[in-house]
Short mmCIF file of the C-alpha atoms (twelve columns), coordinates in Angstrom:
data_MODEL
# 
_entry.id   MODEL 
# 
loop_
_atom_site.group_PDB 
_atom_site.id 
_atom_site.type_symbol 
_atom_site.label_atom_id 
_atom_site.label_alt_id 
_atom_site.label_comp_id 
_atom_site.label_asym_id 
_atom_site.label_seq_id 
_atom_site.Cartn_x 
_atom_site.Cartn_y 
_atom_site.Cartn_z 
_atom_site.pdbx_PDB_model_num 
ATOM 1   C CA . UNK A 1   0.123   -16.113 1.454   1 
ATOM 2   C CA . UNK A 2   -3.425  -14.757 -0.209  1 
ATOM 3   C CA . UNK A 3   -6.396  -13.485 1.926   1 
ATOM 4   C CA . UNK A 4   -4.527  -12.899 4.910   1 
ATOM 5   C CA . UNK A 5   -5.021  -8.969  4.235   1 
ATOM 6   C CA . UNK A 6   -7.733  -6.419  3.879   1 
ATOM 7   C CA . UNK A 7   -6.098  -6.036  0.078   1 
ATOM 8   C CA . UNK A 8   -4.603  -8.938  -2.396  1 
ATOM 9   C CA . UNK A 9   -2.675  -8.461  -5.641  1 
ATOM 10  C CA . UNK A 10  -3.486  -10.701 -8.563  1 
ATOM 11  C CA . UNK A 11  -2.239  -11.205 -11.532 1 
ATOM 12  C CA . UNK A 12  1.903   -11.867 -11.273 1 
ATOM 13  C CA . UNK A 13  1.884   -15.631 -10.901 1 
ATOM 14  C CA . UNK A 14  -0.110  -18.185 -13.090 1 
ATOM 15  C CA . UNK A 15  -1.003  -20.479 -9.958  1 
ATOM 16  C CA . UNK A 16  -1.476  -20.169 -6.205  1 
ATOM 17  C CA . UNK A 17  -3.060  -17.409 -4.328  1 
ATOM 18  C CA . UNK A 18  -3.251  -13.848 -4.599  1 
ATOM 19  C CA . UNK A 19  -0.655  -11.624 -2.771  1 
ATOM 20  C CA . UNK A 20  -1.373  -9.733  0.229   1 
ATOM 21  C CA . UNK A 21  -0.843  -6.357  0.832   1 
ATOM 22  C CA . UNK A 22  0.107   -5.032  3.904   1 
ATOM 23  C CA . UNK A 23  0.581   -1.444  2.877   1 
ATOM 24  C CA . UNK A 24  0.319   0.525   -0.367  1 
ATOM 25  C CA . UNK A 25  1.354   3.636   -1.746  1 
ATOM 26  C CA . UNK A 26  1.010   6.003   -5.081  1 
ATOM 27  C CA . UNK A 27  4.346   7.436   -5.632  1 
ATOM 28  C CA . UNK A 28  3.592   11.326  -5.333  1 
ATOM 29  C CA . UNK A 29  3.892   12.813  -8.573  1 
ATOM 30  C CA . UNK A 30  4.760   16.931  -7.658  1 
ATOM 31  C CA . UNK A 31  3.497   18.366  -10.165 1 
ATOM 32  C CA . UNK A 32  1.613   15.957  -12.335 1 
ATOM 33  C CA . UNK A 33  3.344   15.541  -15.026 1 
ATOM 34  C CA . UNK A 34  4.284   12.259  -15.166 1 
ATOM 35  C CA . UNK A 35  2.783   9.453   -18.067 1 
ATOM 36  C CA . UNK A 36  2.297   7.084   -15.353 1 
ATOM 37  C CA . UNK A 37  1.635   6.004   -12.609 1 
ATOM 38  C CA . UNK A 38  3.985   3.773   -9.857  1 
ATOM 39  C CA . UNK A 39  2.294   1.665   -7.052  1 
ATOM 40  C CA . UNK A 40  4.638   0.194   -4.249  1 
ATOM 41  C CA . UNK A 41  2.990   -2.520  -2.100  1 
ATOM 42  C CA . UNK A 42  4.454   -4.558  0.923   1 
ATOM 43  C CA . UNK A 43  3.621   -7.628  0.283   1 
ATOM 44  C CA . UNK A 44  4.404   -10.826 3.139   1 
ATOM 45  C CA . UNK A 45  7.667   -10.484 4.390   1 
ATOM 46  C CA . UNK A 46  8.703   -14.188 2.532   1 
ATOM 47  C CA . UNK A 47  12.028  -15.145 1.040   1 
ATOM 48  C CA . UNK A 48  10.664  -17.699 -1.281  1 
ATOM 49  C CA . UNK A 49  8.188   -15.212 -2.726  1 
ATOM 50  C CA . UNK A 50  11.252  -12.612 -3.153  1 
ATOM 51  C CA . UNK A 51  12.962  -14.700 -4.560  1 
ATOM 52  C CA . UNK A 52  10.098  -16.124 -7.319  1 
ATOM 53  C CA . UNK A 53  9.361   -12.304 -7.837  1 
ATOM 54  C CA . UNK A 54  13.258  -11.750 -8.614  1 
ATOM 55  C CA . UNK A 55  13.322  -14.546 -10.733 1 
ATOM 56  C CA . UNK A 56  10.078  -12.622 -12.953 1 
ATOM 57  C CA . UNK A 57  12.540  -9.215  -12.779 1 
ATOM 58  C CA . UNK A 58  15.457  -10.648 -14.229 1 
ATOM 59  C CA . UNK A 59  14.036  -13.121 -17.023 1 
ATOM 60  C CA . UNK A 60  15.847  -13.455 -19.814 1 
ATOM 61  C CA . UNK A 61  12.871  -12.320 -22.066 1 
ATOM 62  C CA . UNK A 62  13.522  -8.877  -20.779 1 
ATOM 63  C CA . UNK A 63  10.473  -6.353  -19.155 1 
ATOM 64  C CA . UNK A 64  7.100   -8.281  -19.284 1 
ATOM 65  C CA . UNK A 65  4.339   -6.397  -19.886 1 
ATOM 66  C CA . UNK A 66  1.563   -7.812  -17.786 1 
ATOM 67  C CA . UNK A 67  -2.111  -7.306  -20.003 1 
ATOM 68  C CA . UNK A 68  -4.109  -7.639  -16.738 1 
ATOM 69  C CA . UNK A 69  -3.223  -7.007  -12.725 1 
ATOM 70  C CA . UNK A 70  -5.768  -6.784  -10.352 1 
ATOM 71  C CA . UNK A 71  -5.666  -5.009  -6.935  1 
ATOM 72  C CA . UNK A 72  -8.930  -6.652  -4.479  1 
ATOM 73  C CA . UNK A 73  -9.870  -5.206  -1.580  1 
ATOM 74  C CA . UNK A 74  -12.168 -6.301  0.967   1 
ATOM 75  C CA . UNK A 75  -15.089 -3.915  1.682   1 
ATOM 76  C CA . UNK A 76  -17.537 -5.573  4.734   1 
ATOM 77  C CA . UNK A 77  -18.814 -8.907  3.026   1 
ATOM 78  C CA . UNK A 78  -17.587 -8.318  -0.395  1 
ATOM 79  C CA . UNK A 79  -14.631 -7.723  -2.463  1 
ATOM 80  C CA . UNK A 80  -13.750 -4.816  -4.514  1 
ATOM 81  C CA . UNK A 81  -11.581 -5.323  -7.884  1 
ATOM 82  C CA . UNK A 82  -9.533  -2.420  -9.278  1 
ATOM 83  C CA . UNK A 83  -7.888  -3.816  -12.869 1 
ATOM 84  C CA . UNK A 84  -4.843  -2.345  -14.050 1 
ATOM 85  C CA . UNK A 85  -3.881  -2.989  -17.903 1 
ATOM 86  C CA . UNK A 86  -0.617  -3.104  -19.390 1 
ATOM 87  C CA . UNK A 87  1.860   -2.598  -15.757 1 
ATOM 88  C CA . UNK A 88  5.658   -3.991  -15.136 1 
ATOM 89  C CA . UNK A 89  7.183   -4.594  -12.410 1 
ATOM 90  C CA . UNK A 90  9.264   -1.157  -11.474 1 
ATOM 91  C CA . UNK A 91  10.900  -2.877  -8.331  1 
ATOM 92  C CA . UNK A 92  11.702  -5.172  -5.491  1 
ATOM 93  C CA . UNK A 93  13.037  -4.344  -2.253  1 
ATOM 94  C CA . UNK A 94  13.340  -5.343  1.411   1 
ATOM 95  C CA . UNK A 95  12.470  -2.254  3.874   1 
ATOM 96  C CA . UNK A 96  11.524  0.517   1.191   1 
ATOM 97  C CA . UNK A 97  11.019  3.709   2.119   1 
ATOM 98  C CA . UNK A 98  8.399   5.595   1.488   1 
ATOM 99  C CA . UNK A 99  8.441   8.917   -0.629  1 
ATOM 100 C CA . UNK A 100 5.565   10.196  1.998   1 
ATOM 101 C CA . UNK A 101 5.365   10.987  5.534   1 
ATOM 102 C CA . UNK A 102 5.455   9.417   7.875   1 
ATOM 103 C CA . UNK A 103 8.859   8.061   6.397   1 
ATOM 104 C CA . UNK A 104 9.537   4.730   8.748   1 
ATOM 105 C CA . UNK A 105 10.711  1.988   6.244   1 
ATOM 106 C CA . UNK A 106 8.396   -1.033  5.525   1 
ATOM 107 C CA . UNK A 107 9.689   -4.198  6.887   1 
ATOM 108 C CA . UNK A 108 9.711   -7.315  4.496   1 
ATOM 109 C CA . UNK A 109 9.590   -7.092  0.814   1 
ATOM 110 C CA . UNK A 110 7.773   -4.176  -1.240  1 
ATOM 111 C CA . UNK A 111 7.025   -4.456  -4.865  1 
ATOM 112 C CA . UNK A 112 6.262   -1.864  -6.696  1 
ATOM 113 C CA . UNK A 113 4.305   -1.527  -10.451 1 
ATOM 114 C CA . UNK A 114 4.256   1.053   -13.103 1 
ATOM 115 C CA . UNK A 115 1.807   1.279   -15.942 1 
ATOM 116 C CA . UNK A 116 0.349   4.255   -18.157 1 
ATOM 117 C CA . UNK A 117 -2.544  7.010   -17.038 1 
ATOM 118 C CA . UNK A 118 -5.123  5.529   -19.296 1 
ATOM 119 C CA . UNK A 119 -8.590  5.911   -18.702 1 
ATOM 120 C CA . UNK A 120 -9.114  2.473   -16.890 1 
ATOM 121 C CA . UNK A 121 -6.018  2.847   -15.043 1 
ATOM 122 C CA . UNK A 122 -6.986  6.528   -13.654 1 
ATOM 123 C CA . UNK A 123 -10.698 5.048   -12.508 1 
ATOM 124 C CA . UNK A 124 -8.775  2.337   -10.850 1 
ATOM 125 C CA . UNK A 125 -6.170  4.630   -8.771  1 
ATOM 126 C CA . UNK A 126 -9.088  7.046   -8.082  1 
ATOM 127 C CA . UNK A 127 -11.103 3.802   -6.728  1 
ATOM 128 C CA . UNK A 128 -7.798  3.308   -4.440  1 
ATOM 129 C CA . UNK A 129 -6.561  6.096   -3.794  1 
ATOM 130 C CA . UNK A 130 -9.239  9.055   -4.119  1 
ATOM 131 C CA . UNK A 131 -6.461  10.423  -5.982  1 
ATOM 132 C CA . UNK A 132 -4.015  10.742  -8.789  1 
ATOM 133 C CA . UNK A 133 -1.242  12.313  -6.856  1 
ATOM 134 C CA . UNK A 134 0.654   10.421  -3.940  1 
ATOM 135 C CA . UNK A 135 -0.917  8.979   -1.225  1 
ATOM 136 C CA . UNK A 136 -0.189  6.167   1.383   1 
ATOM 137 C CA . UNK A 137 -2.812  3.710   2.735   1 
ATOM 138 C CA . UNK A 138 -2.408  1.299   5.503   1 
ATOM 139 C CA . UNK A 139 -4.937  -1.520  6.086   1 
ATOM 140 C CA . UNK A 140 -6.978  -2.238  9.338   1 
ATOM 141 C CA . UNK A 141 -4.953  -5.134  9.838   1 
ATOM 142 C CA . UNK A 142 -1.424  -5.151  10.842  1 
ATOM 143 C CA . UNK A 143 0.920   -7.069  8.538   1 
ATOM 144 C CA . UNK A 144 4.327   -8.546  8.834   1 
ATOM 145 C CA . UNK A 145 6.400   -5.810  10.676  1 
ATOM 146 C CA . UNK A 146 3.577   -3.599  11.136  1 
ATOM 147 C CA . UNK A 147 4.554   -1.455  13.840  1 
ATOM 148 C CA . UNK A 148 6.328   1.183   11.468  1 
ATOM 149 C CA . UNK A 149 3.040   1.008   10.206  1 
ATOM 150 C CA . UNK A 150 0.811   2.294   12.009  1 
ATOM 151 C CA . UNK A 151 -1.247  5.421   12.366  1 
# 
């Protein structure tokens, strides 16, 4: 796990390293009306991590709101941060579907955040993305079950 792929997730667990992500994806909002945003990402396709990420879904202190999650992404020799304040975790699942095309399900687990459209948060899916809409993005690398995955 961690710095495997061209983008990490930070920010769930107190120790270890980052997450990878092997894909990512805004869920497309039609007509822009939603007050926030949804982010699924495939993360390593790892039972023990599905299972620790479970474990964080079903606490018994209910929804935790996490104050700070941070998306890095490797641009030539340096790393990029995008910070995104006050997201959940929205789900977990093993081969998720995409709401875009091309529709092939991601092998492995996919988590996927939600948090608010504030002004950080926008500048951060904009740095991502390049929009506020829907869009998919696939790293250069290829991941754990990457064929689905490609261009």
């Amino acid at each position: 796990m961690g710095w495997e792929a061209q983008r990490v997730l930070e920010g769930i667990f107190e120790f270890g390293a980052p997450l990878n992500i092997w894909a990512i994806e805004l869920d497309w909002d039609h007509w822009n009306d939603r007050q926030y945003f949804v982010i699924h990402m495939q993360l390593d396709n790892d039972d023990n991590l599905g299972q620790r990420l479970m474990s964080k879904m079903k606490s018994e202190e209910g929804i935790y709101n996490y104050p700070r999650m941070i998306i890095m992404e490797a641009r030539s020799s340096a790393w990029r941060e995008w910070v995104i304040e006050g997201a959940y975790l929205y789900s977990l699942e093993k081969n998720y579907r995409p709401s875009q095309y091309p529709h092939n399900p991601w092998l492995g687990w996919t988590l996927g955040i939600r948090f608010d459209k504030t002004k950080l948060n926008k500048g951060s899916v904009m740095g991502i993305f390049g929009n506020e809409r829907g869009k998919q993005f696939w790293p250069d690398r290829e991941g754990p079950g990457s064929s689905p995955n490609k261009y």
